[in-house]
Structure formats: structure tokens, C-alpha cells
C-alpha positions as semicolon CSV with decimal commas, in nm:
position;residue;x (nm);y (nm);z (nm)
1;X;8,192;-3,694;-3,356
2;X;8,047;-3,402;-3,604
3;X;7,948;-3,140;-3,320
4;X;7,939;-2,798;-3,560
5;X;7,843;-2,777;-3,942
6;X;8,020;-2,589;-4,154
7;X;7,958;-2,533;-4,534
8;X;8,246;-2,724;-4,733
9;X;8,472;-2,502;-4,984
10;X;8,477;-2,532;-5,321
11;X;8,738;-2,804;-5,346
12;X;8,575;-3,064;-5,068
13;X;8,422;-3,270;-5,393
14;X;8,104;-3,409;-5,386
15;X;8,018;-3,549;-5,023
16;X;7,987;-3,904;-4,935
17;X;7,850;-3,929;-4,573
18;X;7,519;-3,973;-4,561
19;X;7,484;-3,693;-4,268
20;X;7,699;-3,472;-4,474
21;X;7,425;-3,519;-4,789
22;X;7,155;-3,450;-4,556
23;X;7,345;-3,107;-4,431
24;X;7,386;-2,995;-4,767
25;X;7,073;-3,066;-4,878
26;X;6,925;-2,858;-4,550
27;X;7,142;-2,578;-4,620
28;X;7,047;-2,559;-5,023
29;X;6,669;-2,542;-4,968
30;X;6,699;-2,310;-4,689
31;X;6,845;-2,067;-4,916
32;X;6,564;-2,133;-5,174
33;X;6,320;-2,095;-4,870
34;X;6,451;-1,781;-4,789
35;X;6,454;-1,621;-5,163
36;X;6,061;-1,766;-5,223
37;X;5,938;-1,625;-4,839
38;X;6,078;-1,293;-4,851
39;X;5,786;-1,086;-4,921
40;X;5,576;-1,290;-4,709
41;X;5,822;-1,308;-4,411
42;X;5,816;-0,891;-4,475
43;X;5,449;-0,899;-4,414
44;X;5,411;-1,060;-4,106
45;X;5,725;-0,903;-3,942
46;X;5,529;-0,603;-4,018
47;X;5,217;-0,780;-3,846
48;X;5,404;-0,887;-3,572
49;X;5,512;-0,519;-3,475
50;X;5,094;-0,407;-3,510
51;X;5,038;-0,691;-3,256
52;X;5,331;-0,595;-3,041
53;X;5,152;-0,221;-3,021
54;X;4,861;-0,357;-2,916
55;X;4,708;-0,404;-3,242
56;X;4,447;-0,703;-3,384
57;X;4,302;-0,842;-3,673
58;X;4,097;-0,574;-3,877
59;X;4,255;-0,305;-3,701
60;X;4,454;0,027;-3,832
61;X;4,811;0,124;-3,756
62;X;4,896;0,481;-3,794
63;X;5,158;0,744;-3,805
64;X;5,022;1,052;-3,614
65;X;5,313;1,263;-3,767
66;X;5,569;1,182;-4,035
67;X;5,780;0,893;-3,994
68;X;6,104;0,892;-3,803
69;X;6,428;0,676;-3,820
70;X;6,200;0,460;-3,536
71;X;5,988;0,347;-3,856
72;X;6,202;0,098;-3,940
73;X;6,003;-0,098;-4,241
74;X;6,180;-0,103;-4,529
75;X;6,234;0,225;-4,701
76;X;5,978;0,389;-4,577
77;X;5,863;0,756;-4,664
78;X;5,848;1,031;-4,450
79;X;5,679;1,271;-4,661
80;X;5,316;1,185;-4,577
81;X;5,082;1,001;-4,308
82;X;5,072;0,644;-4,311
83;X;4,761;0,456;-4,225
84;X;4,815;0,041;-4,251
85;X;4,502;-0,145;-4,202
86;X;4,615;-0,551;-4,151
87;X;4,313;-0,765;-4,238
88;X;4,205;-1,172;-4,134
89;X;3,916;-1,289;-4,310
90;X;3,993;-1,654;-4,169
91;X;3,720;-1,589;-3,854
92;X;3,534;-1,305;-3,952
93;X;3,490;-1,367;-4,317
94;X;3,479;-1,051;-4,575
95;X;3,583;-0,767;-4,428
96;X;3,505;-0,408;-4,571
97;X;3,754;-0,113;-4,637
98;X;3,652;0,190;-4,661
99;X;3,794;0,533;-4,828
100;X;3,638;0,847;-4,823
101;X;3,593;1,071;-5,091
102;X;3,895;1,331;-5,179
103;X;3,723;1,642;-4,993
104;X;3,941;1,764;-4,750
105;X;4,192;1,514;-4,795
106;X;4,323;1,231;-5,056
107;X;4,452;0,880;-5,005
108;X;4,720;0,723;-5,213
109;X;4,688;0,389;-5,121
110;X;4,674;0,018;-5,246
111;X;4,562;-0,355;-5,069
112;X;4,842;-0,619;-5,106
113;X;4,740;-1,018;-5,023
114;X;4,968;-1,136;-4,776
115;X;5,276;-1,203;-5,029
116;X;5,281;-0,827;-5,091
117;X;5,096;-0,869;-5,440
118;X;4,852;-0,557;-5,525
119;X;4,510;-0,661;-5,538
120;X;4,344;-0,271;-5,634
121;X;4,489;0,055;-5,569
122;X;4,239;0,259;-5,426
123;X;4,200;0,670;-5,312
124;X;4,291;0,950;-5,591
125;X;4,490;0,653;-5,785
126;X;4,305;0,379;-5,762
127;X;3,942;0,212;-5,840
128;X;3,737;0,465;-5,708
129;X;3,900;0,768;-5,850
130;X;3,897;0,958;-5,543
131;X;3,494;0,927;-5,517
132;X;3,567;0,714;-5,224
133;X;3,402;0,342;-5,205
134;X;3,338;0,057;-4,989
135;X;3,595;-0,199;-5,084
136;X;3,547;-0,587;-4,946
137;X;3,783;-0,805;-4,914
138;X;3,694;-1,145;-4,964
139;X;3,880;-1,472;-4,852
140;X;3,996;-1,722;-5,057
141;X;3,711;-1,938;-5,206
142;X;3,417;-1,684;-5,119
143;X;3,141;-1,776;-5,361
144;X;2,858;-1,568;-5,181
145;X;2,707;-1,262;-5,409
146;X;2,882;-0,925;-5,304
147;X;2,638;-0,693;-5,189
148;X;2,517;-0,378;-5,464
149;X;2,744;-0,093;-5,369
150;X;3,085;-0,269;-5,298
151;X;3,349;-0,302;-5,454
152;X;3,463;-0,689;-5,410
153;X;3,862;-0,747;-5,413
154;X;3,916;-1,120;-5,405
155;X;4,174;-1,265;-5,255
156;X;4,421;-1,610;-5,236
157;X;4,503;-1,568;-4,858
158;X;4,287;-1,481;-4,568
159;X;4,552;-1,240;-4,454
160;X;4,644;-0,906;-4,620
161;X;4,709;-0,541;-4,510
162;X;4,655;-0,165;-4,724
163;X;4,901;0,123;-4,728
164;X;4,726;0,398;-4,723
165;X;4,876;0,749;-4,753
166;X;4,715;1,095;-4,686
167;X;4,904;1,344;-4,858
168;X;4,943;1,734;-4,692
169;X;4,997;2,021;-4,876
170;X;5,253;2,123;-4,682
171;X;5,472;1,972;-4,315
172;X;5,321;2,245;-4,116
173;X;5,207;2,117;-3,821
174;X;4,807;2,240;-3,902
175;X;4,850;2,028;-4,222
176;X;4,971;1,734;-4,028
177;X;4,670;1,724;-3,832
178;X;4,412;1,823;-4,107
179;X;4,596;1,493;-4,325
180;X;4,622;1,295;-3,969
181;X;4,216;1,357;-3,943
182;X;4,118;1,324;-4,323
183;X;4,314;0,917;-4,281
184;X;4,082;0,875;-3,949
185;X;3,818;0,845;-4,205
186;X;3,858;0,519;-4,320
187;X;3,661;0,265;-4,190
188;X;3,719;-0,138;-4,126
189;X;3,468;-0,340;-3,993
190;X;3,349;-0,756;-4,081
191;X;3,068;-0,728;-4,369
192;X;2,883;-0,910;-4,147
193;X;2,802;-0,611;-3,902
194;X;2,774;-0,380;-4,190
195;X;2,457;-0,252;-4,068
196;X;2,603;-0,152;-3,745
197;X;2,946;-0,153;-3,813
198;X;3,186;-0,081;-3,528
199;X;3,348;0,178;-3,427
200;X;3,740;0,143;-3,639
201;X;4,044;0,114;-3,395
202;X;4,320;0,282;-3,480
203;X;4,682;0,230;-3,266
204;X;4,908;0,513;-3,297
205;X;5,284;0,386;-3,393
206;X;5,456;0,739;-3,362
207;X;5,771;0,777;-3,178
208;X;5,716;0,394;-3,126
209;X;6,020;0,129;-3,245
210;X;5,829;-0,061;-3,492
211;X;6,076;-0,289;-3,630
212;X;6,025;-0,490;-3,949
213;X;6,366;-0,520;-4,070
214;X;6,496;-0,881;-4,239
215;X;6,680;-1,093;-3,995
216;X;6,922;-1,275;-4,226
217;X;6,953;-1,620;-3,964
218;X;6,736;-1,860;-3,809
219;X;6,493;-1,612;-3,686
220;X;6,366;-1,572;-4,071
221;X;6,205;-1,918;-4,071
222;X;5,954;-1,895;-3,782
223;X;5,758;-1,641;-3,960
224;X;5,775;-1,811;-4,265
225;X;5,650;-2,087;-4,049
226;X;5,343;-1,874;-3,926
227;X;5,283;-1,787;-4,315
228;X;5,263;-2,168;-4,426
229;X;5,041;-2,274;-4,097
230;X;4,791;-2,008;-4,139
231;X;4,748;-1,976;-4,549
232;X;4,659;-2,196;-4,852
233;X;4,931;-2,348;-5,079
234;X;4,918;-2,144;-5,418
235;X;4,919;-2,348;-5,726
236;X;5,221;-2,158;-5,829
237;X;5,391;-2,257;-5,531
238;X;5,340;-2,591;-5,437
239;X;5,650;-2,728;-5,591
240;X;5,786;-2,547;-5,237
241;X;5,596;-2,805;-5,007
242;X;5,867;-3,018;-5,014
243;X;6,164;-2,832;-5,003
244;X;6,035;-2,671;-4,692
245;X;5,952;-3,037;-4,526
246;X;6,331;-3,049;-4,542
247;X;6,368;-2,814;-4,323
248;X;6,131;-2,836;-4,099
249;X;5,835;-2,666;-4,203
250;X;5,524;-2,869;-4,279
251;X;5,193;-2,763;-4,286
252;X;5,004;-2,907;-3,953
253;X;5,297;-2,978;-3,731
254;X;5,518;-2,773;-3,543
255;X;5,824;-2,623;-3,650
256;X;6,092;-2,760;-3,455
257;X;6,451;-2,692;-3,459
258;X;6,832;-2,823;-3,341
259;X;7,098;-2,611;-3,249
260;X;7,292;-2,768;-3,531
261;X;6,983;-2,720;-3,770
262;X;6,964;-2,361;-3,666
263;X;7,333;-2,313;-3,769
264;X;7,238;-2,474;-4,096
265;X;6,967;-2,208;-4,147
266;X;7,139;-1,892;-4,020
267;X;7,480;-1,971;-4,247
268;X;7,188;-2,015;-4,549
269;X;7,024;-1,689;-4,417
270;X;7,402;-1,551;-4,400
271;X;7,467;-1,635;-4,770
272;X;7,138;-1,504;-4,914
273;X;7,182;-1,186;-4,765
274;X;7,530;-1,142;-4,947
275;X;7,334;-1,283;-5,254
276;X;7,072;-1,034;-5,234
277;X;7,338;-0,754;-5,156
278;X;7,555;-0,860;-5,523
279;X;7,247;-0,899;-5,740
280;X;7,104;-0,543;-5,621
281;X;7,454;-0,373;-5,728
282;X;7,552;-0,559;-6,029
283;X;7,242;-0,683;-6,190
284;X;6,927;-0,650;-6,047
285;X;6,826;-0,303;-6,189
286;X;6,675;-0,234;-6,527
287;X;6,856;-0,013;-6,775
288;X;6,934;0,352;-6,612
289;X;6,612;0,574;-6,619
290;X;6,814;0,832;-6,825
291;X;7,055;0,752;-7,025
292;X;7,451;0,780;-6,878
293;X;7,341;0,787;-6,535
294;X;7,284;0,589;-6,192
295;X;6,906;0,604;-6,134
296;X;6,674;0,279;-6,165
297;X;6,321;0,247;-6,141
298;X;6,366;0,021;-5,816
299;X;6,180;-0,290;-5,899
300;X;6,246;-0,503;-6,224
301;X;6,042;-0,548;-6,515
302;X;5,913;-0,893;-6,443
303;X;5,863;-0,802;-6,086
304;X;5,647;-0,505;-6,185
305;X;5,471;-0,742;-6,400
306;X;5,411;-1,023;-6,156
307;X;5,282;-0,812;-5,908
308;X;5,060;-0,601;-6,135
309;X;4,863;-0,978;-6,309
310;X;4,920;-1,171;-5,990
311;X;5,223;-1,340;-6,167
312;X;4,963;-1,433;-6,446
313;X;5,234;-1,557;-6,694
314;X;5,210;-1,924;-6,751
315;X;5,595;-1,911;-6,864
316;X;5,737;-1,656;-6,569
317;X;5,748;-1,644;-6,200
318;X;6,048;-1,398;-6,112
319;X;6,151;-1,498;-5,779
320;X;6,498;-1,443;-5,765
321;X;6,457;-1,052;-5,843
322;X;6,123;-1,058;-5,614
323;X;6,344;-1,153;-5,331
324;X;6,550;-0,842;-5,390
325;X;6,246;-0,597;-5,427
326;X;6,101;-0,704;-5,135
327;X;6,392;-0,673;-4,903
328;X;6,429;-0,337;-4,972
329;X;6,084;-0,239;-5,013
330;X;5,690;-0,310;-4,834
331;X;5,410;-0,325;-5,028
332;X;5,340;-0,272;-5,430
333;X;5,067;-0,086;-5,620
334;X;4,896;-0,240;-5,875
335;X;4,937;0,036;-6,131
336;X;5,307;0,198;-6,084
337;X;5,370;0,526;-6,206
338;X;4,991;0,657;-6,157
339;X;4,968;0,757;-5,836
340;X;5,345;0,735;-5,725
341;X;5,668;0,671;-5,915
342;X;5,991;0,652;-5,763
343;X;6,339;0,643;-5,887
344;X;6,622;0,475;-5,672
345;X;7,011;0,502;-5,692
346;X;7,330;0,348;-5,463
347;X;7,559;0,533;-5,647
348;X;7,672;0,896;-5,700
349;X;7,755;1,040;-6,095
350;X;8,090;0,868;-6,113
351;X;7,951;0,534;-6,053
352;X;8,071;0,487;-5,670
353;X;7,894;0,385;-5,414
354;X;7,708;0,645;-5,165
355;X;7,919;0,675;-4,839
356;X;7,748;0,800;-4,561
357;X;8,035;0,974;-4,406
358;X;8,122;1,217;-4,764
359;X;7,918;1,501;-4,822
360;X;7,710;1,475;-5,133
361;X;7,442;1,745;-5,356
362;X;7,166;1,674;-5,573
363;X;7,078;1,962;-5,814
364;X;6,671;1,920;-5,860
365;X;6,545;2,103;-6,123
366;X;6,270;2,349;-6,123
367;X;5,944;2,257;-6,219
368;X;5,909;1,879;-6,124
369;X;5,652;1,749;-6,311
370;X;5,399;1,635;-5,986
371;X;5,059;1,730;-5,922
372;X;5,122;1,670;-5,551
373;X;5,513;1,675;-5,442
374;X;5,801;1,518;-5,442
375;X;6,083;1,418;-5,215
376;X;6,397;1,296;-5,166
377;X;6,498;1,020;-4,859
378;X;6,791;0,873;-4,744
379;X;6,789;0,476;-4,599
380;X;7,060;0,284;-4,464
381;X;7,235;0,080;-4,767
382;X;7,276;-0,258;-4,494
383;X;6,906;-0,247;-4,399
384;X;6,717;-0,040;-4,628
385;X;6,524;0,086;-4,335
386;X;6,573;0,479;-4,263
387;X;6,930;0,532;-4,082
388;X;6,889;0,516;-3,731
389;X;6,942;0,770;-3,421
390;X;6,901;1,056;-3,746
391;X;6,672;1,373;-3,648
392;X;6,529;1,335;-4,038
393;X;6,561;1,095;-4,308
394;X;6,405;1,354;-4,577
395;X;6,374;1,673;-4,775
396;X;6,068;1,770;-5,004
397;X;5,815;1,987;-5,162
398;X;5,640;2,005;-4,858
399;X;5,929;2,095;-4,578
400;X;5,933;2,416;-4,461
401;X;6,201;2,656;-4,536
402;X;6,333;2,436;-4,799
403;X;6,609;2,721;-4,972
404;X;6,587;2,721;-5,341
405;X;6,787;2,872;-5,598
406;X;6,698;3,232;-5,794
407;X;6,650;2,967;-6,153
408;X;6,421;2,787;-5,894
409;X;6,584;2,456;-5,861
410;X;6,638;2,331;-5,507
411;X;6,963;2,179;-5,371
412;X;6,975;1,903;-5,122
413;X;7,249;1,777;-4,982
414;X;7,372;1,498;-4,794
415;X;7,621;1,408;-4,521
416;X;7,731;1,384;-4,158
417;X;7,739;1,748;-4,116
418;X;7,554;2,038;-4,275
419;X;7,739;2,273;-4,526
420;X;7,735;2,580;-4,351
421;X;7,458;2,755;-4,470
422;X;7,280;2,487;-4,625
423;X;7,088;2,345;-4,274
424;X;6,725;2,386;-4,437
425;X;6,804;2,173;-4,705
426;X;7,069;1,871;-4,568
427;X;6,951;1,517;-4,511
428;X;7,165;1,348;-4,231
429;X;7,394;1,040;-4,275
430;X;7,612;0,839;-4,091
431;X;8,001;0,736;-4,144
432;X;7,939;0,424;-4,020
433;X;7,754;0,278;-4,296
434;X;7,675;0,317;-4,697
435;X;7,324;0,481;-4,767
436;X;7,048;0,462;-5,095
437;X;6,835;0,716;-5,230
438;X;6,471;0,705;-5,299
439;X;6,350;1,031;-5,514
440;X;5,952;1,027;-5,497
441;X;5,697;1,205;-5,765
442;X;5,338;1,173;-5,628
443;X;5,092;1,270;-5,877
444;X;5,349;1,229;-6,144
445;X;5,306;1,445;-6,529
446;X;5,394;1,318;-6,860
447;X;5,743;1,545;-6,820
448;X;5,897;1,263;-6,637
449;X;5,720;0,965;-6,829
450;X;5,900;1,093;-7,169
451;X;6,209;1,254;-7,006
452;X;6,170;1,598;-7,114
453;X;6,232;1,623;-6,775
454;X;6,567;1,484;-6,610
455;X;6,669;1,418;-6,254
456;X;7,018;1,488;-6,218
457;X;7,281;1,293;-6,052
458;X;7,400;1,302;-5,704
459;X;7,761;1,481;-5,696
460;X;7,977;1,433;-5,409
461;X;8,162;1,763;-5,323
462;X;8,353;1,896;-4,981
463;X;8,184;2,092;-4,760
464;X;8,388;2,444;-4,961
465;X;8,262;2,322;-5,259
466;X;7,907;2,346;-5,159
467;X;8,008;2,685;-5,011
468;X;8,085;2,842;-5,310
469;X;7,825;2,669;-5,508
């Protein structure tokens, strides 16, 4: 009697059994299930957390101060205020989005359908140059005429959320609030009460767990259950209808489960996960940004592509690399590199991986090329999510006290301990686990588009070494 499945090795040949064929056959598409739903299953773990606070449909999550390690979406940044309005046009039809003009404040910000593809950037980088504008977002379908003086983003799924970021001049508490106040300016409310809108609720999230982390087992498929039930089949992705019957998921019924089947999908989860882990360290990355050394621009070409046309290309639908993106990352812009650009590396200058229990520097030159700042964050290298139980995940521009050199370039440094002397300028890690670094240009200059400009690498030294430095 066959009580507990367990994937065959190399050498078992092809299987005969009937019930074996069937296993196999479960445990194959459930890999391919989890590689296609990854940026989806993202989103609504991240919707799940705004319900969990509290939250609703056409509502805005919000950061109140900078994030902490209890942010844990996936490489988040704690350099700025976060406002995430998550939006359902299924009941309410179009719902409207507003931004204000860049007065006081500015928004960096973008709206993403449900599968995490940019529909319109919008604030100081986006459609409305920082004029501010009444954005609606339609549901798939929508064939009414958009009211004169909106600005209509259509969409393929009746869910989708914005990231919106107001930027401060500087972390001083006064600027916190003054950015915190500016984001309480946008404005969501159902077109159809746009005469009397509502008043916009806004849940606060800080020093709140919100946890949208990947679970690599069984638990993935129930919200890529939810994503099926509740959306419309792409035409891109229909060819997915029946893998997913295999295992379970169907469109109109209810997603039902054995124990053995759920062994069968958390082994497949399992083996994805170590998937995802090789491709991101030995071929998932583009070419080096500059030449010789270890940092990426962390999203493929293709990818960037896709999610910039809405994977337009007749011939091209990247999945593979956008299941790596997107478990490392939320969200996408639909222009990259004119609001934000970011540069990501795993490894330090001699090609080894980042250890979060050695002591590492990064040299940044003076005169970054941003109009607005930059920054540098550490995540955990397992989840991509900040490390937890740290006091800080960051250093930038904008921290206070940040030490920098008499040639003005600023060293940070990172490590389990501070180098004596060097407290105002250390980002925490932990021994227990590898770590990644995200370095962040908002309002980037042409200095770092054609490289006249060059981020060094990350060095790992001993805690003398930075001493004497």
C-alpha cells in the first residue's frame, strides 16, 4: 500500500504504475504552477496582510515612519514613506486615484494590475509630471466614455494595487511627518461617487508584522487559488487552465486537497525554491553594470520588457526569469531608470558570496548623480525580505549623522558588529544567514546612465582594517 510520495531519483526509469504517472504528472505542473503564479501569489499575500490590518477594497496601507525589519515584503526600502492603495473594481466598478501636485511633497509611484505588471507610473516620474491628476482605473472590458479630466488606466484584472512613495529631504523626524502628511493627500474613492467622494481610509502598518514573504509548500497554491477564482484568464495564459486542473485548481469549484496531494505540492514548492535560488546566482542577471564587477541591474532584460508593453511580444513571454524577479522583488514601474534605478549584488569584489556574519565596506563616491538621494539596504539572501529582529536595514543620503570622508565619499559598512568608530554609518547583519544588497538612485542623472560615474564594489575587511582605513 503506497502511503507517502516521494519523487523518484534519477535512475528509477520511466514509471509504469498508473498512480505513479499520475504523481509525477502532479508534481511537474505544480512546479510550472508555481514559476507562472509567482507575481500574482506576491500580490495577494501582500493583500492578505492589508485585510489582516483591518484593511478593504479601495483602501490605503501606509507606513507612518520608515520601514522596519517588521516590513517583511520583499526587499523593501526604508528610505522613504510608503503609501499602497489595493484596488477591486469587480463591485464598485472604476475606481479613481488620485495624486496631488509636487508642492510640499512628491510621489514616486506606479499602479501594477494584479500580476505585478505596470500599468502608468504616476507622481514626479510618471504621467502627470508631478502636476498631480485624477487617475481611473478601469476593469477589464469597461467600454463606458472616461469622464474629461481623468486620466483612464485600463486594466486586464479587476484587482490591482499602487506603490506610492513620498520622498523627505532628510530622516528627521519633522521631515517624516511633513512626507507622512504630503502621502495623506491622495485620494481613492469609486468614480461613481465622484461628486461626493468619500472620505479615503488609510490603515497605518507601522511597527505592525506585515508578512508577505513566499511560502515555498502547499500554502503557495491557495492564493494562487484565490487569483484564478476571482480574475479573467489572459489570452497569454490560458495554455495554464489545464495544467492547473491537475492539480486541483479550476475555475468555479473549490480547491480541495489530500494529505498526499499536499506532499506532492510542497516537495514541488521545495524544488522551485532551490530552482529559483541557482538561476538568481548563476544565470539570471544581465551582464555586470560595470565592467569587472558584481553589480546587476536586478531584473532581466526581457522581464523589464514584459512588464514595461504588458508582455506585448508575440514571440516572448519570459516566465522563468519573471519568477525570479518577483520573488525577490513587489511591484515594477513602467519606465525603469526615470524615477528610480537600482543596482543589486550577492557578492562582494572577489566574487564570494555576502556572509552576514563578516564585516564588509562599500566606498561610495562623492557626488552621486541623484536629484533626490540615494541609499544603500541590506535583505536577508533566504527571503529577500529585510533581516529580521535588526534595529535598521539601511544607510542613505537622508540619515542623519551619516560620517563622510574629507574627498566627500561616504563609507558604509556592514556586519554583526559596528567597527568601532564607524556606528553612524554600519548597516546590521546576522551570522546566521547570507544577505543581498540593493543600492538605490532616486531621481537618477545621466552620470550613472553612461558610467562616468561608478559604484564601487563591496570589500570585505576585519574590523582593524576598517580602523585604520
Amino acid at each position: 500500500m503506497r502511503t507517502l510520495w516521494q519523487r523518484p531519483g534519477p535512475s528509477a526509469g520511466p514509471p509504469s504504475d498508473p498512480a505513479e504517472i499520475a504523481d509525477r504528472a502532479l508534481h511537474r505542473r505544480a512546479i510550472e504552477a508555481v514559476i507562472w503564479g509567482m507575481p500574482a501569489v506576491n500580490f495577494e499575500l501582500m493583500r492578505r496582510q492589508m485585510v489582516k490590518l483591518g484593511g478593504a477594497p479601495n483602501q490605503v496601507v501606509f507606513w507612518s515612519q520608515p520601514a522596519t525589519w517588521k516590513n517583511q515584503t520583499l526587499t523593501p526600502n526604508p528610505d522613504t514613506i510608503y503609501f499602497m492603495p489595493f484596488f477591486d473594481t469587480a463591485d464598485v466598478g472604476p475606481v479613481v486615484l488620485e495624486i496631488p501636485p509636487a508642492d510640499t511633497g512628491a510621489i514616486v509611484g506606479s499602479v501594477d494590475d494584479c500580476w505585478q505588471t505596470a500599468i502608468a507610473d504616476v507622481g514626479v516620474a510618471g504621467v502627470d509630471n508631478g502636476a498631480g491628476g485624477r487617475y481611473v482605473i478601469l476593469p477589464p472590458d469597461h467600454t463606458d466614455a472616461v469622464p474629461a479630466g481623468y486620466i483612464p488606466l485600463p486594466l486586464s484584472t479587476y484587482q490591482s494595487f499602487a506603490v506610492l512613495r513620498s520622498n523627505y529631504r532628510n530622516a528627521t523626524a519633522d521631515d517624516i511627518a511633513d512626507a507622512v502628511a504630503y502621502g495623506k493627500r491622495v485620494r481613492v474613492y469609486p468614480l461613481s461617487t465622484a461628486d461626493r467622494p468619500p472620505e479615503t481610509v488609510f490603515i497605518d502598518a507601522k511597527d505592525i508584522l506585515f508578512d508577505a514573504t513566499i511560502p515555498y509548500d502547499a500554502r503557495f497554491f491557495d492564493p494562487l487559488n484565490k487569483i484564478v477564482q476571482t480574475e479573467p484568464w489572459l489570452a497569454r495564459d490560458k495554455a495554464m487552465i489545464d495544467r492547473l486542473k491537475t492539480i486541483g485548481i479550476e475555475k468555479g469549484r473549490p480547491f480541495v486537497t489530500t494529505d498526499k496531494t499536499r506532499r506532492i505540492l510542497t516537495l514541488a514548492a521545495h524544488e522551485v525554491r532551490a530552482w529559483l535560488s541557482n538561476r538568481l546566482e548563476t544565470s539570471y542577471f544581465p551582464p555586470p553594470y560595470f565592467v569587472g564587477g558584481h553589480w546587476h541591474v536586478p531584473a532581466s532584460p526581457d522581464v523589464l520588457k514584459g512588464l514595461a508593453t504588458d508582455f506585448a511580444d508575440p514571440d516572448g513571454y519570459p516566465v522563468d526569469d519573471r519568477a525570479v524577479a518577483f520573488s525577490m522583488v513587489f511591484f515594477s514601474p513602467k519606465k525603469f531608470g526615470s524615477g528610480q534605478f537600482y543596482l543589486m549584488t550577492l557578492k562582494d569584489g572577489k566574487g564570494n558570496r555576502l556572509d552576514g556574519g563578516s564585516t564588509y565596506r562599500l566606498r561610495v563616491p562623492a557626488s552621486v548623480p541623484v536629484r533626490q538621494y540615494w541609499s544603500a539596504t541590506a535583505y536577508d539572501g533566504e527571503t529577500h525580505a529585510l533581516i529580521r529582529e535588526t534595529p535598521w536595514a539601511s544607510r542613505s543620503s537622508t540619515t542623519p549623522g551619516l560620517a563622510t570622508n574629507p574627498n566627500g565619499s561616504v563609507d558604509i559598512c556592514f556586519g554583526p558588529v559596528a567597527p568601532a568608530g564607524a556606528e553612524s554609518n554600519w548597516i546590521p547583519t546576522k551570522a546566521c544567514t547570507s544577505f543581498e544588497v540593493i543600492f538605490r538612485f532616486f531621481g537618477p542623472e545621466q552620470a550613472l546612465f553612461d558610467k562616468t560615474w561608478k559604484l564601487p564594489e563591496i570589500e570585505r575587511i576585519d574590523a582593524h582594517a576598517a580602523d585604520a582605513d
